[in-house]
C-alpha positions in Angstrom: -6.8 12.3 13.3 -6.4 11.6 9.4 -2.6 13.2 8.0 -4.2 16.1 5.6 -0.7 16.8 4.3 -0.4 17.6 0.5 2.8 15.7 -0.8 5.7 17.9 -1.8 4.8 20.4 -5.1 6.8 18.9 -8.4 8.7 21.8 -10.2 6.4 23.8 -12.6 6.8 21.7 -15.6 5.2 22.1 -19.3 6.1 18.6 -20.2 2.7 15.9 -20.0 4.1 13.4 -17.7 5.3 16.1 -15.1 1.9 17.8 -15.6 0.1 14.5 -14.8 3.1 14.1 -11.8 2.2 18.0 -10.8 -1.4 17.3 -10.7 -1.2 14.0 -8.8 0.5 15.9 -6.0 -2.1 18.0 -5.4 -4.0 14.8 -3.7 -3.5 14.9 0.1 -2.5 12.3 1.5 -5.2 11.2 3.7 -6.9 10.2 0.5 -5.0 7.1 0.7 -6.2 5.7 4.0 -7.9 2.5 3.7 -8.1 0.9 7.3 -8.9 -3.1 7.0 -11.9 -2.8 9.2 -13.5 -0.2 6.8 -13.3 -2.1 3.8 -14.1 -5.6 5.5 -17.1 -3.7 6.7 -18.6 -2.5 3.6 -17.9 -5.7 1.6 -19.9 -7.4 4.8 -22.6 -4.8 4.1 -22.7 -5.0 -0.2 -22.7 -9.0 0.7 -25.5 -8.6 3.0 -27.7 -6.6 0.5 -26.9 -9.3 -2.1 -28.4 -12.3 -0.1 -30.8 -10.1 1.1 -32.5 -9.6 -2.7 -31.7 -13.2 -3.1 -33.8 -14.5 0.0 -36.8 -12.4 -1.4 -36.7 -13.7 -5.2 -36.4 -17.3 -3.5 -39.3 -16.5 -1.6 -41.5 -14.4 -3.6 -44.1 -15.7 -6.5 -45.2 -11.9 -7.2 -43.8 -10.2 -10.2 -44.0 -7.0 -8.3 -41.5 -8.0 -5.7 -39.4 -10.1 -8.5 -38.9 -6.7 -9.7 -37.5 -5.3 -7.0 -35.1 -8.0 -6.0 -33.8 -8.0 -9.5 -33.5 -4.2 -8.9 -31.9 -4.6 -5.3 -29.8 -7.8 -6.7 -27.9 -5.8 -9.5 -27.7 -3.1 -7.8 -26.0 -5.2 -5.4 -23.4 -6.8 -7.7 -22.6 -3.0 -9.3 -21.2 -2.7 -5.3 -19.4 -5.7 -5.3 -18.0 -5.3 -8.3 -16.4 -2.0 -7.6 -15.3 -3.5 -4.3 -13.7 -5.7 -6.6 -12.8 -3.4 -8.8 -10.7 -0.9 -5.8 -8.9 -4.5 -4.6 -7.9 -5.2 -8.1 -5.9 -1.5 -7.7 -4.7 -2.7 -4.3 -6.2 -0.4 -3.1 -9.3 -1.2 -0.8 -6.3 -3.0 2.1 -2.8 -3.0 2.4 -2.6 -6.4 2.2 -2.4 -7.5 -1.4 -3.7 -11.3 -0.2 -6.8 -9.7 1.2 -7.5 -7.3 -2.0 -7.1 -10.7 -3.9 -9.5 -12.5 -1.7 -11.8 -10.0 -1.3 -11.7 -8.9 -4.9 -12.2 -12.7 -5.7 -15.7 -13.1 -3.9 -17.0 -9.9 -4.9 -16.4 -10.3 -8.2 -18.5 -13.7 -8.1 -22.0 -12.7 -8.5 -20.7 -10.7 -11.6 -19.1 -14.0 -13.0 -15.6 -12.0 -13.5 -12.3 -13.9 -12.8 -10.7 -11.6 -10.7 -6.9 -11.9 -12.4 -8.4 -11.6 -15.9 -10.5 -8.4 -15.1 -7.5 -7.3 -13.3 -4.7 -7.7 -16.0 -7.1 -5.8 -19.0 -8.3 -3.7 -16.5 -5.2 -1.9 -14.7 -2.3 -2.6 -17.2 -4.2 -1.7 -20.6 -7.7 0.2 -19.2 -5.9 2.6 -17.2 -2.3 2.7 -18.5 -3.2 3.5 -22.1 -7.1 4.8 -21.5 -8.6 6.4 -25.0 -5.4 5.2 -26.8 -6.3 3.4 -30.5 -5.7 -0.6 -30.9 -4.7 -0.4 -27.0 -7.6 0.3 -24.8 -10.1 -2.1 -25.4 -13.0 -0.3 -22.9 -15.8 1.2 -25.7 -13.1 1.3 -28.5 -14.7 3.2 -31.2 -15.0 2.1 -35.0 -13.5 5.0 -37.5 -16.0 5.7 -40.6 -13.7 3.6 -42.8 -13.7 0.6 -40.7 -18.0 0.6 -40.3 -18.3 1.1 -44.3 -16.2 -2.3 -44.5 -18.5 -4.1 -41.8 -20.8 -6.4 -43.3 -24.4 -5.2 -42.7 -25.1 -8.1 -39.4 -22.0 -6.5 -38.0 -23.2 -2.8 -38.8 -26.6 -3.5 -37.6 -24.9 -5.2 -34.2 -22.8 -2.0 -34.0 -25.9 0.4 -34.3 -27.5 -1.8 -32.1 -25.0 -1.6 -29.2 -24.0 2.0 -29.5 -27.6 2.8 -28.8 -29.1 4.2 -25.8 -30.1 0.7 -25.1 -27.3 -1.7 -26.2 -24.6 -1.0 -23.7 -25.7 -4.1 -21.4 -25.2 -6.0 -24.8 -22.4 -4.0 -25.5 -20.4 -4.6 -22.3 -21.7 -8.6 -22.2 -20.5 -9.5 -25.7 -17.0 -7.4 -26.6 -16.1 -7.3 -22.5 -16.9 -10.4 -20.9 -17.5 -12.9 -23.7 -14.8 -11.4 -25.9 -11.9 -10.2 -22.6 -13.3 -12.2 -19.3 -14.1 -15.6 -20.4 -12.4 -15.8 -24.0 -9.2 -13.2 -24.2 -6.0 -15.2 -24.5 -3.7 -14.8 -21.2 -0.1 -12.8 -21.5 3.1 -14.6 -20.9 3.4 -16.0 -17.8 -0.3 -15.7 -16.3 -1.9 -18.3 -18.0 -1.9 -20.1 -14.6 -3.8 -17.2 -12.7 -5.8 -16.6 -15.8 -7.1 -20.3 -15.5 -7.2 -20.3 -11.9 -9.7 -17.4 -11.3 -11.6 -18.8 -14.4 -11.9 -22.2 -12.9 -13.1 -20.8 -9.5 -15.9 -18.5 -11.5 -17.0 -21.5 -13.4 -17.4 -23.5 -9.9 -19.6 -21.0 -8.6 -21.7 -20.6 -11.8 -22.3 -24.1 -11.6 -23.0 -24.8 -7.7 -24.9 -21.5 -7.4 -27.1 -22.6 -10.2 -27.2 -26.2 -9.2 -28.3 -25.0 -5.4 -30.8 -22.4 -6.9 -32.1 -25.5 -9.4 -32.8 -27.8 -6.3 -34.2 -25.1 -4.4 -37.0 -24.3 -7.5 -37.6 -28.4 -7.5 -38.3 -28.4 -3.9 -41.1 -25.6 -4.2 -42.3 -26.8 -7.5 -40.8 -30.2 -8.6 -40.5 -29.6 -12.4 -38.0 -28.6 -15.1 -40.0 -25.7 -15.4 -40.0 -24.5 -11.8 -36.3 -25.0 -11.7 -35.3 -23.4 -14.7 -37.1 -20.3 -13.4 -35.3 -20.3 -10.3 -32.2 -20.1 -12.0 -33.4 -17.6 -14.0 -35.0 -15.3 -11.6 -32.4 -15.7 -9.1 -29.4 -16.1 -11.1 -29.4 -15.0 -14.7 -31.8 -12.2 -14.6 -29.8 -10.0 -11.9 -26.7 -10.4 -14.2 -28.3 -9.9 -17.2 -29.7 -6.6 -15.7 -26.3 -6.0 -14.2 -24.7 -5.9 -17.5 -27.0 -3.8 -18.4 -25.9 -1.3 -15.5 -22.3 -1.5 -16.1 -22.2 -1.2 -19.6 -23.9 2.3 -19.3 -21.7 3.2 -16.6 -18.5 2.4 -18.1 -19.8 4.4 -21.2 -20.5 7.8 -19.9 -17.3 7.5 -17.7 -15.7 7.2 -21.1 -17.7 8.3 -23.8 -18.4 12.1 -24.5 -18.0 14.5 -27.3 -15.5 16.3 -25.8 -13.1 13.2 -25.1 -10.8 12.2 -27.9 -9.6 8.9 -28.9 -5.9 9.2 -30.3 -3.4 7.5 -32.4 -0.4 5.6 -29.9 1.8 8.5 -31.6 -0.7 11.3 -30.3 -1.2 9.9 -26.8 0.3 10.8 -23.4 -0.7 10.5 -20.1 -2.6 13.7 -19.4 -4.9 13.3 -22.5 -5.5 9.9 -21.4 -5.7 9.5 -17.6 -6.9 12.9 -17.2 -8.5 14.1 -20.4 -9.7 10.9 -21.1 -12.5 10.9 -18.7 -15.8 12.8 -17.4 -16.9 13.5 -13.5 -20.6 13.5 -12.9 -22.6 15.0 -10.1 -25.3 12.1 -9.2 -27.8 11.6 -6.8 -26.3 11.1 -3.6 -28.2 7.3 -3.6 -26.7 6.2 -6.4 -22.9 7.5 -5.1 -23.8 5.4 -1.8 -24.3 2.4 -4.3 -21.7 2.7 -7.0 -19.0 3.9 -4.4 -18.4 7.2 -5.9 -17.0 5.6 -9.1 -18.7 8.7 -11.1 -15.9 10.7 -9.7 -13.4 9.2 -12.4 -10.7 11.5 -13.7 -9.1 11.4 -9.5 -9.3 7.5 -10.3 -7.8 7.3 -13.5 -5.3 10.1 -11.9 -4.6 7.6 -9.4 -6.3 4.1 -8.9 -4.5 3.4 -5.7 -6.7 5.8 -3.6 -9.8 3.9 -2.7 -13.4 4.7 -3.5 -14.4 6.5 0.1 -11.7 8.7 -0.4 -12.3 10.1 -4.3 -14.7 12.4 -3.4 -12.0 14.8 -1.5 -9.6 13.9 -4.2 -11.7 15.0 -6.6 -12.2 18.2 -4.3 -8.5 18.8 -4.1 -8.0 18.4 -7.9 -10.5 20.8 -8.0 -9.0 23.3 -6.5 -5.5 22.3 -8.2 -6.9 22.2 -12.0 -10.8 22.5 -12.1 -11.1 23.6 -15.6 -9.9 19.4 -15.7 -12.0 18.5 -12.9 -14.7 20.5 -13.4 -18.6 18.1 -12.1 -21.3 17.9 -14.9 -24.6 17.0 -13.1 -25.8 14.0 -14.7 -29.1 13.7 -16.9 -30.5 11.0 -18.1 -31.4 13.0 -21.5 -27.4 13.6 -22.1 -26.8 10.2 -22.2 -28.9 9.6 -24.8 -28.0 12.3 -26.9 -24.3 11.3 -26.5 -25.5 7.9 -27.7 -27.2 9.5 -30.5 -23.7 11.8 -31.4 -21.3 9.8 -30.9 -21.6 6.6 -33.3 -18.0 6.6 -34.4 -14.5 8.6 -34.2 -12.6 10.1 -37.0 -9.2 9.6 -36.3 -8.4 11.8 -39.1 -10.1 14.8 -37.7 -9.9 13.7 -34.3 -13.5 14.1 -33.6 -16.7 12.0 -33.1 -19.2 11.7 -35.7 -22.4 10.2 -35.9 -23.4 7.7 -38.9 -23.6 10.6 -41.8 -20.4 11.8 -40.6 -21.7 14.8 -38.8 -19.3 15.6 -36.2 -20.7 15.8 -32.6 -19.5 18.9 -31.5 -19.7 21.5 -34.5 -17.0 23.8 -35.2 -17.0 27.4 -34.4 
């Protein structure tokens, strides 16, 4: 039987921290069970799924069914990724060599190097979320700083604040700019080039196995080029597509406020800093219940299976902070079409005139 015990209450406080502290205890206990054979067991499954689309866009020479396995496929690597993504917080297994080497593989079709996602990821994503020239995750331009842009980089930064540019978005500034490019702290450099050499590897056998297998079934540049590409790049591509959009309405919202370092604190950021979305129960199964973010950013160690009765808990604890939107498809692009930039000054977002997106009263 799972331990439902809530952790001993903090002292009322009015202070942010012990807020954030006062809030966190509120989250039973059971909500951090993660038995081995559960998470083993769902990688196995995410992994299955992934081969699966693969083994029918191999097969297939109908655009229909390329369709779907591209659909299946990224689908796929969103799982993996946020299998990843829970053994990056150490918190999918106990065991911090099995979180690494699970995290590892199931970051691979995703072509992240696990260390590298990791380090941005937990120790400037989460610790300083929505903070100013600190979080890095859809950090906003201020009015000032687009009217300096030259017009390619304002037409790039109309282009990927659009309802269709987070995939571009997320591809160029997050795994060009942080995954494959950013600069290692002080002391990884090792890991950093480690994981990056082990991504590369795969890149370049996966493709070089998907090439030979297009040769064999049609023995030309041509036919092996578009294995690779069906296969291989279009899945990512379409995957980057799927996370950037993710990661934006997890983050992005009238309502949530960017701040100066001097302004921020840990409930505006970690709990403020975030939205909670009601989806459809398919695309919870699929994502691992990721949409349930402010009991994540709360705490990251509690692992995806178990956010939903977080979330419930905090609920019950705080709701007007907790509180589920049901997702439409519709607010997303209005937010898109709102929110363009943030005005520090006024602490608000605006859209390109300089209309603010939520109107005062």
């Amino acid at each position: 039987m799972q331990n439902t015990a809530v952790r001993d209450e903090a002292p009322p406080a009015a202070g942010p921290r012990a807020r954030v502290a006062q809030l966190g205890n509120a989250i039973p206990t059971s909500c951090y069970d993660n038995p081995t054979s559960l998470g083993l067991a769902i990688f196995a499954r995410d992994a299955a799924i992934y081969f699966a689309a693969l083994a029918l866009l191999i097969q297939t020479t109908s655009l229909c069914w390329a369709v779907v396995g591209w659909i299946v496929a990224a689908n796929a690597i969103s799982a993996l990724f946020v299998l990843g993504h829970d053994a990056a917080h150490g918190a999918l297994f106990r065991s911090r060599a099995l979180n690494y080497l699970v995290g590892q593989l199931a970051m691979l079709p995703s072509l992240h190097a696990f260390s590298v996602w990791a380090y941005g990821h937990n120790r400037i994503h989460h610790a300083f979320s929505c903070c100013r020239d600190l979080d890095f995750v859809w950090h906003p331009n201020s009015p000032a700083e687009f009217a300096g842009m030259s017009g390619w980089r304002r037409w790039r930064h109309r282009l990927e604040w659009s309802a269709f540019g987070a995939g571009i978005y997320y591809a160029r500034a997050m795994w060009w700019g942080k995954i494959v490019r950013g600069a290692p702290p002080r002391g990884m450099g090792g890991s950093f080039l480690r994981d990056r050499t082990i991504v590369a590897g795969f890149a370049l056998v996966f493709g070089g196995v998907m090439a030979a297998i297009g040769w064999r079934i049609e023995p030309t540049l041509q036919g092996s080029a578009w294995m690779v590409g069906k296969t291989f790049v279009l899945p990512w591509l379409l995957w980057n597509a799927m996370i950037g959009w993710a990661i934006y309405i997890q983050h992005i919202h009238p309502h949530i406020a960017w701040m100066e370092r001097r302004q921020w604190n840990r409930e505006k950021g970690w709990v403020e800093g975030t939205t909670n979305y009601q989806v459809p129960k398919v695309v919870n199964l699929i994502w691992h219940n990721i949409f349930d973010h402010t009991a994540h950013h709360l705490d990251p160690r509690i692992p995806f299976y178990r956010l939903p009765a977080a979330t419930a808990a905090l609920r019950c604890a705080r709701g007007e902070l907790t509180e589920l939107a049901p997702y439409r498809l519709r607010d997303y692009v209005e937010v898109t079409r709102r929110c363009k930039l943030f005005d520090f000054d006024r602490g608000v977002w605006v859209d390109y005139t300089g209309r603010p997106a939520v109107e005062s009263s």
